[in-house]
N, C-alpha and C positions, 0 to 999 in steps of 0.2 A: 504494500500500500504506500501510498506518498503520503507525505508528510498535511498535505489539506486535506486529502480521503482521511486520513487519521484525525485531526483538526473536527472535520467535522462529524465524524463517529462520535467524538468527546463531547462536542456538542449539543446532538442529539441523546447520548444517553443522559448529560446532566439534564436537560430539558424534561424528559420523561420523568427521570427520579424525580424533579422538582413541582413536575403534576402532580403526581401521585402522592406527595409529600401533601399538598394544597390540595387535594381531594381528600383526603384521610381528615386534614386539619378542617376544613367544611365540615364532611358528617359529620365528627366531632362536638363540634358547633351548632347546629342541630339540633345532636341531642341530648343537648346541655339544654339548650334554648326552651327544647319542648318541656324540659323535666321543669323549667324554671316558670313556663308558664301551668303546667298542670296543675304544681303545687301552691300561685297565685291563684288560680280561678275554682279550685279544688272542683274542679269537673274532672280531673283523675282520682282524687281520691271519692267522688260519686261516682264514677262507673263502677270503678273496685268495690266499692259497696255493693251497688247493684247485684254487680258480679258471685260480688260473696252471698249474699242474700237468696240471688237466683239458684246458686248450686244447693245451697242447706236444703230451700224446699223442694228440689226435684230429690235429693236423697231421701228426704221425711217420706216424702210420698211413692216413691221407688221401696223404703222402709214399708208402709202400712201396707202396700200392694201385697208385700209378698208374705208378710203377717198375716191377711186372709184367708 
């Protein structure tokens, strides 16, 4: 290879690493952001309720069914 093929191999691959570096750093970001707004708006911590609430009574009731 010559010396600018080579030049620009190096360039290319900092380039890439340096995407990738800056994609990783976004999602990151993300899902900092998200956690930061779920915990203001506690519409996370209401689904999870939800959530928790919906499972207990499908169990209770999956429970008496099979009590029958």
């Amino acid at each position: 290879m010559t010396t600018r093929e080579e030049r620009l191999n190096a360039l290319k691959d900092a380039v890439d690493e340096w995407a990738d570096r800056e994609v990783e750093r976004y999602e990151k970001q993300v899902e900092f952001l998200t956690s930061v707004l779920e915990g203001r708006t506690g519409s996370g911590q209401a689904a999870q309720h939800v959530v928790e609430r919906a499972s207990a009574l499908a169990e209770e009731e999956i429970q008496a069914f099979l009590e029958e």
